[in-house]
KELO-896731 format. One line per 2 residues: their letters; for each residue x, y, z of N, C-alpha, C, O. Coordinates in steps of 0.1 Angstrom, whole numbers. Example, Ala and Ser with C-alpha at 12.3 -4.5 7.8 and 13.67 -1.06 7.14 Angstrom:
! KELO-896731
AS	132:-57:78:123:-45:78:132:-33:78:142:-33:85 ~ 128:-22:71:137:-11:71:129:0:79:134:11:80
//
This chain:
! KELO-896731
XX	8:-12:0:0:0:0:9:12:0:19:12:7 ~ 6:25:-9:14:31:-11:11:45:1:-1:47:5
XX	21:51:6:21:61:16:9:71:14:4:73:25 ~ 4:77:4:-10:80:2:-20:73:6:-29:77:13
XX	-19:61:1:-30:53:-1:-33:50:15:-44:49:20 ~ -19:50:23:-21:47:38:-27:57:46:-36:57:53
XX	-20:65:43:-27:83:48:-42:85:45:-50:91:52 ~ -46:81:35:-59:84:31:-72:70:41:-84:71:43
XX	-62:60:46:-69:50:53:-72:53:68:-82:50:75 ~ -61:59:71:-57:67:86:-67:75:86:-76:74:94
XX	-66:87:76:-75:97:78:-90:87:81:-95:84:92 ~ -95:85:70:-111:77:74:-111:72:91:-120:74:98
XX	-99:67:93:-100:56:109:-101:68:117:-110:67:126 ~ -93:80:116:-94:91:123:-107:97:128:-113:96:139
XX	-111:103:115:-128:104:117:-132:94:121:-141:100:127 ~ -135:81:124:-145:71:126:-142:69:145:-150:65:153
XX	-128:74:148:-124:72:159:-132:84:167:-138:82:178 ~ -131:97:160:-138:105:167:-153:106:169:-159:110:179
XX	-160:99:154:-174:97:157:-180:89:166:-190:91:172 ~ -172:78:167:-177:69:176:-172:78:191:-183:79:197
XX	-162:84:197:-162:89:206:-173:99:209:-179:95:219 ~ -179:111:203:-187:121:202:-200:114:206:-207:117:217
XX	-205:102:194:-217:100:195:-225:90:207:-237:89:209 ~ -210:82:214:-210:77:230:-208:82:237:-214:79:247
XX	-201:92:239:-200:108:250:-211:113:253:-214:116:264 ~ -221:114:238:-231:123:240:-247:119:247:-258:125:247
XX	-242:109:252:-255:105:264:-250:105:273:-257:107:283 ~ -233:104:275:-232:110:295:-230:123:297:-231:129:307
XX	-228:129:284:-226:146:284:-240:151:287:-242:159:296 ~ -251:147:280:-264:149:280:-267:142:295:-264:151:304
XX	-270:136:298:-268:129:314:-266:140:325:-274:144:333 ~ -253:145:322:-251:151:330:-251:167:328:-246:174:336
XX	-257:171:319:-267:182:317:-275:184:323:-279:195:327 ~ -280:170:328:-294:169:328:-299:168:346:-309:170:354
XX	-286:163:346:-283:159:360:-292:167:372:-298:160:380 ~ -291:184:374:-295:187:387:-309:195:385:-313:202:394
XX	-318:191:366:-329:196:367:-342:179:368:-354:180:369 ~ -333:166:366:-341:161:368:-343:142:379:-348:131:380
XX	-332:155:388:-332:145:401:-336:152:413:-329:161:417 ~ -348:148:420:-345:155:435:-342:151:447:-344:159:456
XX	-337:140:449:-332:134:458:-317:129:453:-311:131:443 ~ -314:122:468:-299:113:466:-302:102:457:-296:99:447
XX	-314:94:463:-315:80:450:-318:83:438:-316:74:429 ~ -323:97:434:-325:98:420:-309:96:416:-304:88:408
XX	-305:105:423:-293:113:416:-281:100:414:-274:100:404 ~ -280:90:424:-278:77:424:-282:68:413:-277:58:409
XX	-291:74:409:-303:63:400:-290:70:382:-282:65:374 ~ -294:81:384:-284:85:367:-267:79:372:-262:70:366
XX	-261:84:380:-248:80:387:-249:66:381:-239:63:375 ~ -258:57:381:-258:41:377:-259:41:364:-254:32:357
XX	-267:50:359:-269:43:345:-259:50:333:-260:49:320 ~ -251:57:339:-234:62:331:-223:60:338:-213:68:335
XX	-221:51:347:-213:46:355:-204:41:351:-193:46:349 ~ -208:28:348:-204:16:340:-197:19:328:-187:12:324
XX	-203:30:322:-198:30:303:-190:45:301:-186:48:290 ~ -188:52:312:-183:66:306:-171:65:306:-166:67:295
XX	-164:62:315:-151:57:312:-143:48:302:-132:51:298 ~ -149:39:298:-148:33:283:-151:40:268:-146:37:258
XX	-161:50:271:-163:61:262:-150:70:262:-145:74:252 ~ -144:71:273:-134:83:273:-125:75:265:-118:82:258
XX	-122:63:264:-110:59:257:-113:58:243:-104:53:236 ~ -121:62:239:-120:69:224:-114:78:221:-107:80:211
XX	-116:90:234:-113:100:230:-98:100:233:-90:109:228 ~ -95:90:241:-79:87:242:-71:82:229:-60:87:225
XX	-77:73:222:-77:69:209:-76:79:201:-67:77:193 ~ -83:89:201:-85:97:192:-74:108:188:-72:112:176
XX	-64:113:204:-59:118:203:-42:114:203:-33:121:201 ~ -44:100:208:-30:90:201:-34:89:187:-26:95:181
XX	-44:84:179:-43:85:170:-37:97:159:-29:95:150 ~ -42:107:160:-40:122:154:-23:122:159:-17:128:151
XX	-18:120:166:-7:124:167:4:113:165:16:117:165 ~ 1:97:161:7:90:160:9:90:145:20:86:140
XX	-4:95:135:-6:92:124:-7:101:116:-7:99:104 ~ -10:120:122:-7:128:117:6:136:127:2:143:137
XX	14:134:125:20:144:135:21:157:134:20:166:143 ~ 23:159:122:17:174:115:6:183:115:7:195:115
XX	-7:176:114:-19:181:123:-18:176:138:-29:176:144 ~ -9:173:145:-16:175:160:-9:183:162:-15:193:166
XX	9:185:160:17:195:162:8:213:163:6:220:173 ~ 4:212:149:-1:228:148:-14:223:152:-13:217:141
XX	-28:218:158:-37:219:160:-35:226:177:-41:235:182 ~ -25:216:183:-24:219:201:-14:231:198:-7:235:208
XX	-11:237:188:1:246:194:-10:259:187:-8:270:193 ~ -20:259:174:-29:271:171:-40:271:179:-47:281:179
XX	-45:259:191:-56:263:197:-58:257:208:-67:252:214 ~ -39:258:214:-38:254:223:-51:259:240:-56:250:247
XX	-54:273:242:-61:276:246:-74:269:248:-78:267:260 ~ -82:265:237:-94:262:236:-93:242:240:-102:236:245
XX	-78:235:235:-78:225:241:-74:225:256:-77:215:263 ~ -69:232:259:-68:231:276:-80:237:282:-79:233:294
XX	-91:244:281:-108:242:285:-110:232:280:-109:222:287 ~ -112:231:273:-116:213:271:-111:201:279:-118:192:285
XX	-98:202:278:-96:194:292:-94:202:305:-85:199:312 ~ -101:209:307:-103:213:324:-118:210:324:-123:209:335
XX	-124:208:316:-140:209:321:-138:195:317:-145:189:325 ~ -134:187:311:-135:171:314:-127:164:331:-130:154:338
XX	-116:173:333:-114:170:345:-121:174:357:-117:170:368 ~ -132:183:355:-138:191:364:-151:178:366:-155:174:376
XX	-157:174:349:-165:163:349:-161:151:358:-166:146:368 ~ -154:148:353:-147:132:363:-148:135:376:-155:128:384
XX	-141:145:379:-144:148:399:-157:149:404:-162:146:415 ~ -163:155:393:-176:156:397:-185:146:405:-191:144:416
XX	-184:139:390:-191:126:396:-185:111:402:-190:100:401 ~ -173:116:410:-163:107:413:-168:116:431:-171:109:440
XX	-167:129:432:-163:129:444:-177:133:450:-177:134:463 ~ -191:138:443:-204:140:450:-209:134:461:-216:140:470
XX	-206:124:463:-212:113:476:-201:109:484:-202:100:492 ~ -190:116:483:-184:112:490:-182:118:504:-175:113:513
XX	-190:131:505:-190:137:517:-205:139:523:-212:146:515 ~ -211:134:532:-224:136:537:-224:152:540:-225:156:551
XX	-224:161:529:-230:170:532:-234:177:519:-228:177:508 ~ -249:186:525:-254:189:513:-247:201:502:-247:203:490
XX	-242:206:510:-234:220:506:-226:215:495:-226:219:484 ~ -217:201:500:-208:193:492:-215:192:482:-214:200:473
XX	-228:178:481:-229:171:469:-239:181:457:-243:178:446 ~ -242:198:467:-251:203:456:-237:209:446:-236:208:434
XX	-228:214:456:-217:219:447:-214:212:435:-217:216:424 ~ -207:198:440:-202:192:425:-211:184:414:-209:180:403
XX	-222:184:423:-235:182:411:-238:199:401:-248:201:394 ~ -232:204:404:-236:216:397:-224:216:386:-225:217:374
XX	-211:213:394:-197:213:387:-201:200:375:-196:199:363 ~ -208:192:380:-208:180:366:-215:179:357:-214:170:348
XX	-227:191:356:-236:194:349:-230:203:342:-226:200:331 ~ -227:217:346:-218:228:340:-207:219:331:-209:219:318
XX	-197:211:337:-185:206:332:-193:198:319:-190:201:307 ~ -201:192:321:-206:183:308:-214:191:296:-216:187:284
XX	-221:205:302:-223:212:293:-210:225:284:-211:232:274 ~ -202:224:293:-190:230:282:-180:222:275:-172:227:268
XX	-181:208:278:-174:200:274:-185:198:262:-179:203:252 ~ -196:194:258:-209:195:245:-203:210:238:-199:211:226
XX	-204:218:247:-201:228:235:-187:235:232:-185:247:227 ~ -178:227:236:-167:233:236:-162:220:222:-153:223:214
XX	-166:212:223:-163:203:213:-171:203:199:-166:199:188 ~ -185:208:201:-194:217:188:-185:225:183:-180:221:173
XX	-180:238:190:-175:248:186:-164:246:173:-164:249:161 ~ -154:238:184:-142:230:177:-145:225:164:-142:230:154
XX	-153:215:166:-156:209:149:-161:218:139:-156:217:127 ~ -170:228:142:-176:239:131:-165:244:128:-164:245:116
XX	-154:249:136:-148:255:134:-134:250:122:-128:257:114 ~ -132:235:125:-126:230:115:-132:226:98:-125:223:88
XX	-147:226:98:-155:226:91:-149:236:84:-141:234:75 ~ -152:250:88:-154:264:84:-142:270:79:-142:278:71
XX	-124:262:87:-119:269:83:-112:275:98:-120:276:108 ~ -94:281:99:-91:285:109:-83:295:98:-81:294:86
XX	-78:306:108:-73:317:105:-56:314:105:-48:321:111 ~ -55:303:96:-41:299:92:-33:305:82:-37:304:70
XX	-23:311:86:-15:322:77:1:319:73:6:309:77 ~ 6:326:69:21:324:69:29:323:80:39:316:81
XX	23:329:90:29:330:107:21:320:110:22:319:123 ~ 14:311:105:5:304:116:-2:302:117:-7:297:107
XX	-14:304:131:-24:307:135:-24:325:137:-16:331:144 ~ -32:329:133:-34:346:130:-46:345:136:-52:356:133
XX	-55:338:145:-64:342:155:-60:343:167:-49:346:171 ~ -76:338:176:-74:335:187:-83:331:194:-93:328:188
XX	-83:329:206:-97:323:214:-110:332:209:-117:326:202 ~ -112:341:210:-128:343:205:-129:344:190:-140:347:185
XX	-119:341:180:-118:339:166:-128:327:163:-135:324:153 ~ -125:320:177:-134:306:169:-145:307:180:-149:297:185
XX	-151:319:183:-168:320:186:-170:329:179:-174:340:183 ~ -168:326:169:-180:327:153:-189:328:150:-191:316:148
XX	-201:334:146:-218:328:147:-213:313:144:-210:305:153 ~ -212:310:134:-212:295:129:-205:284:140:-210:273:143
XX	-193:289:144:-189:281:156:-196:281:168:-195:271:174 ~ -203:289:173:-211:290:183:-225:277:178:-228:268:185
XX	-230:279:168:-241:269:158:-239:258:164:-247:254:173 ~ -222:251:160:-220:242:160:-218:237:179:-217:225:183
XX	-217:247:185:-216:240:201:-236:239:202:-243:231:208 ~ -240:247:195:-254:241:200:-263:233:193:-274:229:197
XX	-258:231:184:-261:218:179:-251:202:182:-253:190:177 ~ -243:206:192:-238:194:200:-245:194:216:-245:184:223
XX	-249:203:219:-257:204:236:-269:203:229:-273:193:234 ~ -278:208:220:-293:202:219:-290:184:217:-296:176:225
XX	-283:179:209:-284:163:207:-281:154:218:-286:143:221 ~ -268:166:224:-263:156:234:-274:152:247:-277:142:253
XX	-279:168:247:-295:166:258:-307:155:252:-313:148:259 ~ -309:156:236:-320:145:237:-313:132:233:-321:123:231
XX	-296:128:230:-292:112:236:-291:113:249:-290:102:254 ~ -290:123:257:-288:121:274:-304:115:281:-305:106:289
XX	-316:124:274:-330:121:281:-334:108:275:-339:101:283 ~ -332:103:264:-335:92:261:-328:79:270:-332:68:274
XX	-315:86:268:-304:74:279:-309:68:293:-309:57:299 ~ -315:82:298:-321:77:312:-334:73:311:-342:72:320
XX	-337:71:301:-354:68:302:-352:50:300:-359:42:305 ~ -340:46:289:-337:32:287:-329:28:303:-329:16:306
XX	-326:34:306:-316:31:320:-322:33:330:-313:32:338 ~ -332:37:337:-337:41:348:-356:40:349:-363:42:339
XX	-359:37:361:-370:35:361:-376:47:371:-368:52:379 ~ -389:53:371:-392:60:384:-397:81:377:-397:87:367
XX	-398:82:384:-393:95:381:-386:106:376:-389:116:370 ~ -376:101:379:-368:105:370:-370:109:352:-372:119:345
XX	-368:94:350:-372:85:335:-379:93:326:-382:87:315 ~ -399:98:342:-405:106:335:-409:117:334:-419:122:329
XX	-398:124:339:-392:138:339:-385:141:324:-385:152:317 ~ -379:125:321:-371:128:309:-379:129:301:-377:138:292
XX	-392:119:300:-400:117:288:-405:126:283:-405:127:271 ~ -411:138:292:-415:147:286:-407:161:284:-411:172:283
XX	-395:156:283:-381:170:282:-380:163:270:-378:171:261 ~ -379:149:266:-372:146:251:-379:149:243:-374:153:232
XX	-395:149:244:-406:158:234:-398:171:227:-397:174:215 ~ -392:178:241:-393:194:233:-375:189:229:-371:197:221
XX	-368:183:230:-351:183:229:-355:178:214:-349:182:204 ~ -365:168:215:-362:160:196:-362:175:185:-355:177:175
XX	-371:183:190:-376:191:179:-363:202:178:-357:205:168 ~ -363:205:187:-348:213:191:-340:209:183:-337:217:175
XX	-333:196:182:-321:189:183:-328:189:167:-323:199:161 ~ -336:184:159:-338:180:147:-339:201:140:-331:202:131
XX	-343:207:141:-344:226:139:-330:226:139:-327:226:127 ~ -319:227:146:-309:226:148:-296:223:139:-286:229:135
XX	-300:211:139:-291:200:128:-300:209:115:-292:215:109 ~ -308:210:112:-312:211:100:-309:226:92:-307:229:80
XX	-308:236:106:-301:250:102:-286:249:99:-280:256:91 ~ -281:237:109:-265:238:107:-260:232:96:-248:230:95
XX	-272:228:86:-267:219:72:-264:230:68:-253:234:65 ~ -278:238:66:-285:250:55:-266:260:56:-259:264:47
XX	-265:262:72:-253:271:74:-239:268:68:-231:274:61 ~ -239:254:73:-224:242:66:-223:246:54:-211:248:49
XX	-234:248:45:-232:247:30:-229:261:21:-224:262:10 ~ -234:270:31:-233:282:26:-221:293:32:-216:303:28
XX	-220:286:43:-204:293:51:-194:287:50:-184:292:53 ~ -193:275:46:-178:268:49:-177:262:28:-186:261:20
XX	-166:260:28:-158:254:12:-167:238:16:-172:232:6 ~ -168:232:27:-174:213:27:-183:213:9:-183:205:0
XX	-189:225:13:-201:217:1:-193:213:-14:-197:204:-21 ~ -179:221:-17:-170:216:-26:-169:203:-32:-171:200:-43
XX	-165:196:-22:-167:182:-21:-177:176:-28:-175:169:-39 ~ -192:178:-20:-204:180:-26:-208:178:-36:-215:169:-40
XX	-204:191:-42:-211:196:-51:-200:185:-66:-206:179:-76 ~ -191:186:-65:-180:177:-69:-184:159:-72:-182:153:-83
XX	-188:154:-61:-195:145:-62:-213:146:-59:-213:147:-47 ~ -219:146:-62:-236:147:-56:-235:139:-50:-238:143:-39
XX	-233:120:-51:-243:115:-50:-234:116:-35:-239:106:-29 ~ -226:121:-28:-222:122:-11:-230:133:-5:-226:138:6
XX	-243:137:-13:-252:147:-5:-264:137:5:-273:141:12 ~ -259:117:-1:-271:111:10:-264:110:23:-269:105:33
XX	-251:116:21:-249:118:39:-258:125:45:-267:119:51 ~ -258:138:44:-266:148:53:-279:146:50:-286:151:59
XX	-286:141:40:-299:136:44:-300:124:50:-308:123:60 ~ -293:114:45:-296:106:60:-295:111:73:-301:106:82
XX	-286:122:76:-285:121:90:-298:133:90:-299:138:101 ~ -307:139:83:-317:147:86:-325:136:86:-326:134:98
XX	-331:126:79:-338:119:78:-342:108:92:-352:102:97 ~ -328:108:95:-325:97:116:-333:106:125:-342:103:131
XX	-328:119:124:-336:128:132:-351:131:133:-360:134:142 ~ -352:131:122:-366:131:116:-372:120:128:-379:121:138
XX	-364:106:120:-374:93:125:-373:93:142:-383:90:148 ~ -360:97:149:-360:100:158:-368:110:169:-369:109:181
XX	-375:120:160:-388:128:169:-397:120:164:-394:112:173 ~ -406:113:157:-413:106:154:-413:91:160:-423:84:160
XX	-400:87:166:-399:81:175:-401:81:195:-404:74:205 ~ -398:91:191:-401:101:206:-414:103:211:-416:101:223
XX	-425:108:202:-437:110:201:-440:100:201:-450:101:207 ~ -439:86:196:-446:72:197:-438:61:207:-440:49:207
XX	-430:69:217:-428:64:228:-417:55:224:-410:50:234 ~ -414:51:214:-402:37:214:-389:47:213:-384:54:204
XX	-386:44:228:-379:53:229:-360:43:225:-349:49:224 ~ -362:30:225:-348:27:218:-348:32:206:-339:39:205
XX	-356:30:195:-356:36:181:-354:49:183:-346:53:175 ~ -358:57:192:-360:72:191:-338:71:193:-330:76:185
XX	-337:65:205:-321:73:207:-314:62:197:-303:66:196 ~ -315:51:189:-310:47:178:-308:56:164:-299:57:157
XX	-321:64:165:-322:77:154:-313:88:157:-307:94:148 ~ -312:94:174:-302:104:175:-288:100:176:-279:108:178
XX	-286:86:174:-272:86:177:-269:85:158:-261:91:152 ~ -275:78:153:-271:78:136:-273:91:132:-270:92:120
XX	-277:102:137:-281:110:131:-266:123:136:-262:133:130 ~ -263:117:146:-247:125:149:-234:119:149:-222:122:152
XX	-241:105:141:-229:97:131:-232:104:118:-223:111:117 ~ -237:105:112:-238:105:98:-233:124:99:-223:128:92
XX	-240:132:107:-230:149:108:-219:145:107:-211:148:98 ~ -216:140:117:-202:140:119:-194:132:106:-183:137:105
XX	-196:124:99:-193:121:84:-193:129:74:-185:128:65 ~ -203:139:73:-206:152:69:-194:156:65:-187:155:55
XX	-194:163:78:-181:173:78:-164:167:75:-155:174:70 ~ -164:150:80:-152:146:77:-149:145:61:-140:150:55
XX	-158:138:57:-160:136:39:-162:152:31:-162:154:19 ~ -164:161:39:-164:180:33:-153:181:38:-149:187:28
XX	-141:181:46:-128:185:47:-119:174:36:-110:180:31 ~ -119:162:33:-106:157:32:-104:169:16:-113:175:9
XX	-87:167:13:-83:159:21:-78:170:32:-68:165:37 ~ -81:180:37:-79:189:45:-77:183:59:-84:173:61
XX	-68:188:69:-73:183:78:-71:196:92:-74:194:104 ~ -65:210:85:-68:219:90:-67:228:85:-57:235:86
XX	-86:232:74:-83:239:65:-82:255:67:-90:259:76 ~ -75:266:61:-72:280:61:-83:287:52:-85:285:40
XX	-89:297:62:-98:306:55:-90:318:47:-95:327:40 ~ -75:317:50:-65:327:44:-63:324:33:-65:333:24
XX	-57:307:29:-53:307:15:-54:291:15:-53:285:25 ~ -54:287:6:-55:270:6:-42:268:8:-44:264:20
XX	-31:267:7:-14:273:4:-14:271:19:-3:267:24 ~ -22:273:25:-19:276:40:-25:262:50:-20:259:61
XX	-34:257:45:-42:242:47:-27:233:51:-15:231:48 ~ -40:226:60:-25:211:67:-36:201:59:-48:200:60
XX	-28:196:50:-37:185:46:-31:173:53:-20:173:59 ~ -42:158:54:-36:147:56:-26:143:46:-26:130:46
XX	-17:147:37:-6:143:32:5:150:35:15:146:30 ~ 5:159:42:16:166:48:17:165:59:28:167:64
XX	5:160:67:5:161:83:11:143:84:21:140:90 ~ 2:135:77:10:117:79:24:118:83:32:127:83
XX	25:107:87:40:103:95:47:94:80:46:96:68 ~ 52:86:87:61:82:76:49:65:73:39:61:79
XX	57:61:62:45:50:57:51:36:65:46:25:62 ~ 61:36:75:62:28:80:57:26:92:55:15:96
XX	55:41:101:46:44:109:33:41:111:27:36:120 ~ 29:47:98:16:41:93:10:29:94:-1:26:99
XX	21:21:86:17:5:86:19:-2:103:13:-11:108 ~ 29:5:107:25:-1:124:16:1:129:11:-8:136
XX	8:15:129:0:19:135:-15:13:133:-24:12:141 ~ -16:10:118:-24:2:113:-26:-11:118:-37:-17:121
XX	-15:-16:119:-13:-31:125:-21:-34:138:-30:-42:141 ~ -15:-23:145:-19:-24:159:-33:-16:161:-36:-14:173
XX	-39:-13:156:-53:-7:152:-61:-18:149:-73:-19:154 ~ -56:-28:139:-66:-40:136:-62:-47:145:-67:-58:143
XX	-54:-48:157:-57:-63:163:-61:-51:178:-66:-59:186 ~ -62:-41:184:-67:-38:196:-79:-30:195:-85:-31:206
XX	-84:-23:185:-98:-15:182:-111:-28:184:-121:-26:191 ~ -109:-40:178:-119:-50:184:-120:-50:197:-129:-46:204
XX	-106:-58:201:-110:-56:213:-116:-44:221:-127:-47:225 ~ -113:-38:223:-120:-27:228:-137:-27:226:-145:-25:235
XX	-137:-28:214:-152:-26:207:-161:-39:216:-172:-37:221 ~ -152:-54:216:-154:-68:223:-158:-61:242:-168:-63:248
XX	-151:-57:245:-150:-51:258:-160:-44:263:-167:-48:273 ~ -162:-30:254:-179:-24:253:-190:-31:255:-199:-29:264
XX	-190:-37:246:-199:-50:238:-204:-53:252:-215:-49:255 ~ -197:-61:262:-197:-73:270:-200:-60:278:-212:-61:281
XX	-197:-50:283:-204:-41:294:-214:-36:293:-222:-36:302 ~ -215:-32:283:-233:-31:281:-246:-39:283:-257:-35:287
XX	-241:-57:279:-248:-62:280:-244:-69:296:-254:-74:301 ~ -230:-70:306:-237:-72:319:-245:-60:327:-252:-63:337
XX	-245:-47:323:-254:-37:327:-263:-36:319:-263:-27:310 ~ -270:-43:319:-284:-41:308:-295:-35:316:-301:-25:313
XX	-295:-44:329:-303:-38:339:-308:-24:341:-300:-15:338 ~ -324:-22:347:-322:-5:345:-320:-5:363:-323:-13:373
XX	-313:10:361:-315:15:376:-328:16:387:-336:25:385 ~ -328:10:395:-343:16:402:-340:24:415:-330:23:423
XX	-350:32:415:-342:38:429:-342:36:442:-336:43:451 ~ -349:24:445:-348:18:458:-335:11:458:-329:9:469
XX	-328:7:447:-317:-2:447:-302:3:445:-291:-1:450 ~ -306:15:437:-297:22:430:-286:30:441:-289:41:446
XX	-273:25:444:-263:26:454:-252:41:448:-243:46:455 ~ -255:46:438:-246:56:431:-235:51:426:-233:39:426
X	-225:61:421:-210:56:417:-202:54:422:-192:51:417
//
């Protein structure tokens, strides 16, 4: 396989590594959005603590993946990605480390002062982590202010209208895969607190995604691509189309179909935007001349082929690992039972 050919395989696994991360994040992100408007007690709050317990941590190792990946396989896009936006990746990891404590250290003090504090901290932390990771992607969509010097922005460069879009079109979805999450995971109150919050989040979350196509196509170079090939415009209608089925799943109560629909529906975005960038992989609104593509950012093709190697024999596993946790927590939480994290 020739060094192109390998780089162009990388890039795909790259995107797939991050979709799958985003689109399993986005029910403990949503979760914990959700966290201190729809529990009122300790057993509720015990009751969500159980039903993202088990799987958030295994979620995060995507995003570990994600970012060994980018840096093992492009070193040239992670180099200048952490060094032009370094700022906006270090919030990102402070409100994911703010998340983890959160819901790591809530119960651990019998007092209420304590567990309202970092139930606030894990809600906040999970809703700037939703939109601090929107932001980011629109913003690679759209284009960064990459110049001869560099990066020629700066932190509020990439709160953009359109970057801003894109964080709320990752906090509307992430809220209705979070309310759906607890409605499959949890019994009681809670559950039907959620039921009737994912009514108004489907419609939200579906208005949303559907502005942020109309916007994608008309603010950022992706539609290029597009327009270049048509028949890759059944991405973004399938993923309008999941959403679609997904409020219409919501409204007829089946509520696994309903979050089967919002999670394909923030797979198939998020394909969107990777199949509108290549082969870009951090494109310049200054000059194309100025673009990191995946052929300049790739490592060497021997790199590549190791990293490939070891990609096809430990990504199952992992996937094998998931798999098997999901199904020994199938169980839903109840809240007479439900012991917390």
């Amino acid at each position: 396989m020739s060094h192109d050919m390998l780089a162009i395989t990388w890039f795909g696994l790259w995107g797939l590594i991050w979709t799958v991360y985003i689109f399993l994040d986005g029910y403990t992100l949503g979760t914990g959005m959700l966290f201190p408007f729809v529990t009122k007690n300790r057993q509720e709050r015990n009751q969500l603590q159980e039903a993202i317990g088990p799987f958030w941590g295994g979620n995060e190792v995507w995003l570990l993946t994600a970012g060994g990946a980018t840096f093992a396989a492009f070193p040239g896009a992670y180099a200048d990605m952490f060094s032009f936006l370094y700022e906006a990746m270090f919030l990102i990891l402070f409100a994911l480390f703010i998340r983890a404590t959160g819901l790591e250290f809530m119960h651990k003090v019998d007092s209420a002062r304590w567990q309202n504090s970092w139930k606030w901290a894990f809600a906040i932390a999970s809703f700037l982590i939703a939109l601090l990771f929107g932001v980011a992607f629109a913003n690679l969509y759209r284009g960064l202010l990459i110049g001869p010097n560099g990066y020629e922005g700066n932190l509020l460069s990439l709160l953009n209208p359109y970057g801003l879009l894109g964080g709320v079109l990752f906090v509307s979805m992430f809220l209705l895969s979070g309310s759906l999450w607890i409605q499959l995971k949890t019994t009681g109150d809670a559950a039907e607190r959620c039921k009737k919050l994912s009514r108004t989040f489907s419609m939200i979350a579906a208005g949303v995604l559907a502005i942020f196509f109309v916007a994608t196509m008309n603010w950022t170079p992706i539609a290029e691509n597009y327009n270049a090939t048509p028949v890759l415009w059944i991405i973004p209608s399938l993923s309008l189309i999941a959403i679609l089925l997904a409020v219409v799943f919501v409204f007829k109560d089946k509520v696994g179909a309903a979050f089967a629909g919002v999670c394909l529906a923030i797979i198939l975005q998020m394909a969107t935007g990777f199949v509108g960038m290549f082969p870009n992989m951090l494109t310049s609104i200054i000059g194309d001349e100025y673009s990191v593509t995946l052929y300049s950012a790739a490592g060497s093709a021997l790199n590549l082929k190791v990293m490939f190697t070891v990609a096809v024999i430990f990504v199952p596993i992992i996937i094998a690992y998931q798999v098997w946790s999901y199904f020994l927590f199938k169980e839903k939480a109840t809240k007479e039972s439900a012991k917390g994290y």
